[in-house]
C-alpha positions in Angstrom: -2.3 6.6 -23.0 0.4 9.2 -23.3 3.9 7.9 -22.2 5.3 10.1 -19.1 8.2 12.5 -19.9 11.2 9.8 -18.9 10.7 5.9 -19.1 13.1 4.8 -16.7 11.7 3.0 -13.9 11.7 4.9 -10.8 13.8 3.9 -7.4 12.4 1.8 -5.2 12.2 3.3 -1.6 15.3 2.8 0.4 17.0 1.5 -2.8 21.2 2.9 -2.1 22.2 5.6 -4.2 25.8 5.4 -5.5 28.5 7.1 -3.5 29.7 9.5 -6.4 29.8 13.6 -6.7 26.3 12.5 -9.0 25.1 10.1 -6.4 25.4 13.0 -3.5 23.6 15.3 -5.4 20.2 12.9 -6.5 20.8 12.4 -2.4 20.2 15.8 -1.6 17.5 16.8 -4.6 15.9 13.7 -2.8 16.0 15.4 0.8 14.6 18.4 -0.3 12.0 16.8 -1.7 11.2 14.7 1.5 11.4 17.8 3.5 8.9 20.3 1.9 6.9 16.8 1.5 6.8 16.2 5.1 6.9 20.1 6.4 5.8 22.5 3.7 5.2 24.9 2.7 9.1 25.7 3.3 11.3 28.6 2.3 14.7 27.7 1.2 15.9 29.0 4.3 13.9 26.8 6.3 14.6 24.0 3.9 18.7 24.3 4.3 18.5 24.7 8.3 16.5 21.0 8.2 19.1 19.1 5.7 21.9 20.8 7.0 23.0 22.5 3.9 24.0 25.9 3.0 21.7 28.2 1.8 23.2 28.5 -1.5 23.5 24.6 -2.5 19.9 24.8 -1.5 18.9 27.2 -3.9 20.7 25.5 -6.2 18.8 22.0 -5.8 15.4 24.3 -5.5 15.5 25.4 -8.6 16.3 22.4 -10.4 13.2 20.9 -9.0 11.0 23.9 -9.6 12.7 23.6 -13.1 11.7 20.0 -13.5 7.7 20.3 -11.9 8.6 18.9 -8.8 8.5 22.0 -6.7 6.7 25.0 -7.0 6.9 28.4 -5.4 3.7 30.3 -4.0 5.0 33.5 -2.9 6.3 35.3 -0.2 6.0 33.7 3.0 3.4 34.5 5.6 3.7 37.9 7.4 5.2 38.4 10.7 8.4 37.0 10.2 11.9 38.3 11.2 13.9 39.6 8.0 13.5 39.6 4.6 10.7 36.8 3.5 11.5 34.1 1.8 9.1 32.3 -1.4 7.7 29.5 0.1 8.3 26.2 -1.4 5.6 23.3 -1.7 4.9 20.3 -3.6 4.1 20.5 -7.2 0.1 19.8 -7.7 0.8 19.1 -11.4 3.5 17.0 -12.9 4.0 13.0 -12.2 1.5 11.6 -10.4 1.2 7.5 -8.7 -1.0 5.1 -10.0 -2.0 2.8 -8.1 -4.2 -0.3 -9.0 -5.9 -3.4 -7.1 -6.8 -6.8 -8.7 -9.0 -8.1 -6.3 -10.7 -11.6 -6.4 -14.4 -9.4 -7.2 -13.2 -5.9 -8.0 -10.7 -4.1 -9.8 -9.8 -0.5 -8.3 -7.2 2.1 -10.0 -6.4 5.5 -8.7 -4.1 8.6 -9.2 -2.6 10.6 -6.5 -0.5 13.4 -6.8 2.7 14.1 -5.3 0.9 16.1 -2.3 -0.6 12.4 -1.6 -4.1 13.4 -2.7 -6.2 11.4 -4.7 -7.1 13.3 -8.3 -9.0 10.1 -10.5 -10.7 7.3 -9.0 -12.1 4.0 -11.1 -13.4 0.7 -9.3 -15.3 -1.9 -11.4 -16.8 -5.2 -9.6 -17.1 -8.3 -11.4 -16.0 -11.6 -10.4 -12.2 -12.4 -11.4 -12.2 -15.9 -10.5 -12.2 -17.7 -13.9 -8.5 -18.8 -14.2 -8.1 -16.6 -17.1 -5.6 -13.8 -16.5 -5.8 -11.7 -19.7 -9.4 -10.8 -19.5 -9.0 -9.7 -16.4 -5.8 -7.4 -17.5 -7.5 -6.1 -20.4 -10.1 -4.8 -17.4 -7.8 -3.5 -15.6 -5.7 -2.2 -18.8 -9.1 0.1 -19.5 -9.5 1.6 -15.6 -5.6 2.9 -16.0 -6.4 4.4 -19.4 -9.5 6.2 -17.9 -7.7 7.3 -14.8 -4.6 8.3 -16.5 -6.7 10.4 -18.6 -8.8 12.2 -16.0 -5.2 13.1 -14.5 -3.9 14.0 -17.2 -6.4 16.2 -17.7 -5.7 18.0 -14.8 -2.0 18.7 -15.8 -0.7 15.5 -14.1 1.3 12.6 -16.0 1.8 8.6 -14.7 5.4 8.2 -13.2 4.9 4.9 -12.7 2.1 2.1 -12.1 1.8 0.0 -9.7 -0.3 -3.1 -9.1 -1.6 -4.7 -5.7 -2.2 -8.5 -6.4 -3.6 -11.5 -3.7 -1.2 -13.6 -4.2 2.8 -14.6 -4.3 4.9 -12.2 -6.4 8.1 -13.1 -7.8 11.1 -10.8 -7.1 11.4 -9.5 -10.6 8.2 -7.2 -9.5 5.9 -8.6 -12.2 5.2 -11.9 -12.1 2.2 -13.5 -9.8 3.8 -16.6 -9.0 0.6 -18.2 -7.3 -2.7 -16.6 -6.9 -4.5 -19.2 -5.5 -7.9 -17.3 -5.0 -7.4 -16.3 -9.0 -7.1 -19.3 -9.6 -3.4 -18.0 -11.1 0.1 -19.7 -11.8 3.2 -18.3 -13.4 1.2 -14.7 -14.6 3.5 -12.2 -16.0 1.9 -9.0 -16.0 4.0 -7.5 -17.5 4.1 -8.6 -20.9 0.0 -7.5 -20.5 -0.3 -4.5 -18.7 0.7 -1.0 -20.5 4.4 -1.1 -21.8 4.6 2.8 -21.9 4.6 2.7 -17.8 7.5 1.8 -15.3 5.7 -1.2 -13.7 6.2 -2.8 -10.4 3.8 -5.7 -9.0 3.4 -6.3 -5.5 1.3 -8.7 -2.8 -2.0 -6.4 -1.5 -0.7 -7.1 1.8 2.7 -5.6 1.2 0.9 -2.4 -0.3 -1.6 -2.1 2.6 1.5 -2.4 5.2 3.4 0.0 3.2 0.2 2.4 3.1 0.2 2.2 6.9 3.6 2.6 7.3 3.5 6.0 5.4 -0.7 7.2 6.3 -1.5 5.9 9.3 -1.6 8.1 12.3 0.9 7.3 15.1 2.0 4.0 13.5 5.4 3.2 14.5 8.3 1.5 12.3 8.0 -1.8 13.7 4.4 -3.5 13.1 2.6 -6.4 11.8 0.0 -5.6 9.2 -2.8 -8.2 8.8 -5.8 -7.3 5.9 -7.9 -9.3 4.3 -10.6 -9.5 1.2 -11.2 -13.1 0.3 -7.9 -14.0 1.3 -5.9 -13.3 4.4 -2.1 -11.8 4.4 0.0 -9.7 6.5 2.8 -7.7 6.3 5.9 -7.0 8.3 7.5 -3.5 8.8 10.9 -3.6 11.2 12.5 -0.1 11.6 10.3 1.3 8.6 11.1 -1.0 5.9 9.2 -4.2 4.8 10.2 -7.6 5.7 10.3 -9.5 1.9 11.5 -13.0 2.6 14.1 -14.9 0.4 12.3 -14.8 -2.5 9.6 -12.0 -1.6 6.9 -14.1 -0.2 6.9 -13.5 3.4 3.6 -12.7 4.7 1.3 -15.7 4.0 -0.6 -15.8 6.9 -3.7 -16.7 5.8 -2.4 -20.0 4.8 -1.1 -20.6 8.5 -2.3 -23.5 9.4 -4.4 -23.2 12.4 -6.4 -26.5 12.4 -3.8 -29.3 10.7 -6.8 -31.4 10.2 -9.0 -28.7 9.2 -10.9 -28.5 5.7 -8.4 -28.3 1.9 -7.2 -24.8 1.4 -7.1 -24.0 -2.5 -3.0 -23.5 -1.4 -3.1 -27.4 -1.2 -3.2 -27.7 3.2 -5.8 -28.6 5.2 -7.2 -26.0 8.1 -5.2 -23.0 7.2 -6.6 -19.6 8.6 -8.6 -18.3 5.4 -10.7 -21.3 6.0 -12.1 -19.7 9.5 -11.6 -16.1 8.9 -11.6 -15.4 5.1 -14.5 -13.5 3.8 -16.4 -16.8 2.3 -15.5 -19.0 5.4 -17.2 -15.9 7.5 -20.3 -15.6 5.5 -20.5 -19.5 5.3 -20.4 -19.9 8.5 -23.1 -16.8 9.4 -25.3 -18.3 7.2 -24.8 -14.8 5.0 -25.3 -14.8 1.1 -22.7 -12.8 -0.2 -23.2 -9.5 -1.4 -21.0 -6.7 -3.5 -20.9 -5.4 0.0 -19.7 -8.1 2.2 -18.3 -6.4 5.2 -20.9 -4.1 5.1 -23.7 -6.6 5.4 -22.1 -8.9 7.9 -21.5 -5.6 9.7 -24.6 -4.2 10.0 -26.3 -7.9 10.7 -23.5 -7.6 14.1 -24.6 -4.7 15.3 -28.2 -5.4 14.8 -27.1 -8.4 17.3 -27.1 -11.4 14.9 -26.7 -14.0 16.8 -25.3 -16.1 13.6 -22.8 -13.5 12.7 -21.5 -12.7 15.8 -20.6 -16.2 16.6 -19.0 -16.6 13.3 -17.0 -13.1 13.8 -16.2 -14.6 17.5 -14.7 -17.9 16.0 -12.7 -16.0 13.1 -11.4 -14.0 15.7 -10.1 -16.7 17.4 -8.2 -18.2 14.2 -7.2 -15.1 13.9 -5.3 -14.8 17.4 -3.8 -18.2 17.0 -2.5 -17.7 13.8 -1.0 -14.4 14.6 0.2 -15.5 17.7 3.0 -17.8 16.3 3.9 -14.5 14.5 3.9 -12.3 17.5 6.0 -14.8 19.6 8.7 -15.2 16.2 8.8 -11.7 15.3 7.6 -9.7 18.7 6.6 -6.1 16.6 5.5 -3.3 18.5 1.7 -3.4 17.6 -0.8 -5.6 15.2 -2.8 -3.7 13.2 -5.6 -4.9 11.4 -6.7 -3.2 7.8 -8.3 -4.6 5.1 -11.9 -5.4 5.4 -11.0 -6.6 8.5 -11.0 -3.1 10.3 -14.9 -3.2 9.6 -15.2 -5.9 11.5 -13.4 -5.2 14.1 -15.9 -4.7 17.3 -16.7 -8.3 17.1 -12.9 -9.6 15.9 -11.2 -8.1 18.6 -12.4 -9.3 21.6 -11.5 -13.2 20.5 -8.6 -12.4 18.7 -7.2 -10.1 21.6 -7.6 -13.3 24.2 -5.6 -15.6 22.3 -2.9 -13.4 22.4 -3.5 -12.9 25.7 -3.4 -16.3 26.9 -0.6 -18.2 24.2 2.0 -15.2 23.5 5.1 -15.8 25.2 5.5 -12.3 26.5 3.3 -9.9 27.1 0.5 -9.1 24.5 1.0 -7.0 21.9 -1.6 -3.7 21.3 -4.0 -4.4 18.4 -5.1 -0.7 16.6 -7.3 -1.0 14.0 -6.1 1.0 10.8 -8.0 4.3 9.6 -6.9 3.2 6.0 -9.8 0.5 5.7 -9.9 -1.5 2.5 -8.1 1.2 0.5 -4.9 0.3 2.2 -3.7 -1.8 -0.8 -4.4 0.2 -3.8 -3.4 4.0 -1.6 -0.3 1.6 -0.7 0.4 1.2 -4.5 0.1 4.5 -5.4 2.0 6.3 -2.9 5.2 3.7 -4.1 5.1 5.6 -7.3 5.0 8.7 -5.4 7.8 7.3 -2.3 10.1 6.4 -5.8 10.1 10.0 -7.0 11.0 11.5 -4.1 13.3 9.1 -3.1 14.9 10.1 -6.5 14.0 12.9 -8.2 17.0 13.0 -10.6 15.1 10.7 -12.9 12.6 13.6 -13.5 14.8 17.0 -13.0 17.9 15.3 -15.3 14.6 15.3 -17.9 13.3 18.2 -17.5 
């Protein structure tokens, strides 16, 4: 794999910058890259009315970028404009690009995406990952970054960073899987496995697929509560656009929200928590459903072809599902739930139970549930587009390399 241009790890997003003459200037290379992001193609006119700079300290900043393979320029501007025209200023299609991967409890998933957000390499393998063992399973996942890294390369792109979706508890150090209880994991550190040559940060899947809606998803607003699921359930919390961590970065854990006390064990160690009525497994279990490498698919189609069996299990999952989430709603009252994951496929027959149990035990009044367009690719796009979100939050640690 061949090691990116610079090896320090990139800023996290909304990570302070210092409040020096240095620190003001990665500020503004960073709001010019945010800008022709979010608006281009921009001229540097049209770039220095949005930031509120002159013209001139603009220019300045542009062609450091440009220098560096952030920015590029595609010409004059479109026709019709008053004055002289201006080159117009987009994001680079070559140069550092995201990876984003997924360890999921029967897939492995790695991608690249570009710094216009679009996907260039995409590898998924399926496989059960459920022995215990962690470095057979890294070894995998080592081999889909390699092969992704190297279609990307390929297309004049280089890795600015990897980072890795998990089901499970992640440490605040951003490597360590603390408790995977679906893995069967304790105490992991991925990083001493995984690729040295790449700035690595390790996250929960939930925490990826909020951040992915957060920065995709059409319409979402700042304040939400994210809820996905695979074999496992967990959520995450976005107040005034950034994610709610916890203490020690667990926050999130619905799935083992107890929603029956007396319920069935939980591999977490308690009895009735939510992933025993509306995980995948406790789903197909109770629809009488042999599981399949596509799951959702199959219990989907077996709903709309009016399976009794499965809509009465989709019904009662629901309904854990609005109980659970309804000690959430009432403790942290977020604009809207949205349900990703696997979960948006199933949500024609989720909703309905789920949205009653809101209804009838939030303390207020209910709170919208959308369903998110993102789907099961929330947690590894989530991943990626961190990578992405850390070089344009600060693009110094490219341009000072350049």
């Amino acid at each position: 794999m061949t090691a990116a241009p610079h090896q320090a790890e990139p800023a996290r997003p909304g990570r302070a910058l210092p409040d020096t003459q240095q620190g003001m200037r990665r500020r503004n290379l960073a709001r010019v890259m945010h800008s022709v992001s979010a608006e281009g193609p921009l001229s540097r006119a049209a770039v220095a009315s949005r930031i509120g700079l002159t013209r001139a300290a603009v220019s300045t900043l542009v062609d450091e970028l440009v220098r560096s393979g952030l920015l590029e320029e595609l010409g004059p501007e479109r026709p019709g404009r008053v004055g002289r025209p201006g080159s117009a200023l987009a994001v680079s299609a070559r140069g550092p690009a995201g990876i984003g991967a997924e360890i999921g409890v029967d897939h492995l998933a790695v991608c690249a995406v570009d710094l216009r957000g679009r996907v260039r390499s995409r590898a998924v393998r399926y496989g059960s990952n459920r022995d215990g063992s962690v470095e057979p399973v890294v070894e995998r996942l080592t081999a889909l970054v390699r092969q992704v890294v190297a279609e990307a390369e390929s297309e004049g792109l280089w890795p600015a960073g990897l980072a890795v979706a998990v089901p499970g508890l992640v440490a605040r150090d951003g490597r360590t899987v603390v408790r995977a209880p679906n893995l069967d994991w304790h105490d992991a550190d991925l990083g001493a496995l995984l690729p040295a040559d790449l700035p690595l940060t390790v996250d929960n899947e939930a925490n990826f697929g909020a951040l992915a809606e957060l920065w995709l998803g059409e319409g979402t607003p700042r304040d939400f509560l994210h809820v996905s699921a695979e074999i496992g359930i967990g959520a995450g919390v976005v107040f005034d656009g950034r994610l709610l961590r916890g203490t020690r970065g667990f926050a999130g854990e619905l799935g083992h929200v107890p929603v029956r006390p007396d319920g069935p064990e939980c591999p977490c160690g308690g009895r009735g928590c939510l992933e025993q009525y509306a995980g995948e497994k406790a789903v197909l279990r109770a629809a009488g459903v042999e599981p399949g490498e596509d799951r959702v698919g199959l219990l989907a189609g077996r709903a709309a072809e009016g399976d009794a069996d499965v809509r009465r299990a989709l019904h009662e999952a629901g309904t854990a599902l609005g109980i659970a989430l309804t000690g959430a709603v009432n403790l942290l009252d977020p604009e809207v739930v949205v349900l990703g994951g696997a979960l948006a496929g199933l949500a024609p027959w989720l909703l309905p139970s789920l949205r009653h149990e809101l209804a009838r035990r939030t303390a207020g009044p209910a709170r919208p549930v959308s369903v998110s367009d993102l789907g099961p690719q929330g947690p590894l796009l989530g991943a990626a587009h961190s990578v992405v979100r850390a070089v344009l939050d600060d693009p110094a640690v490219v341009a000072e390399r350049a």
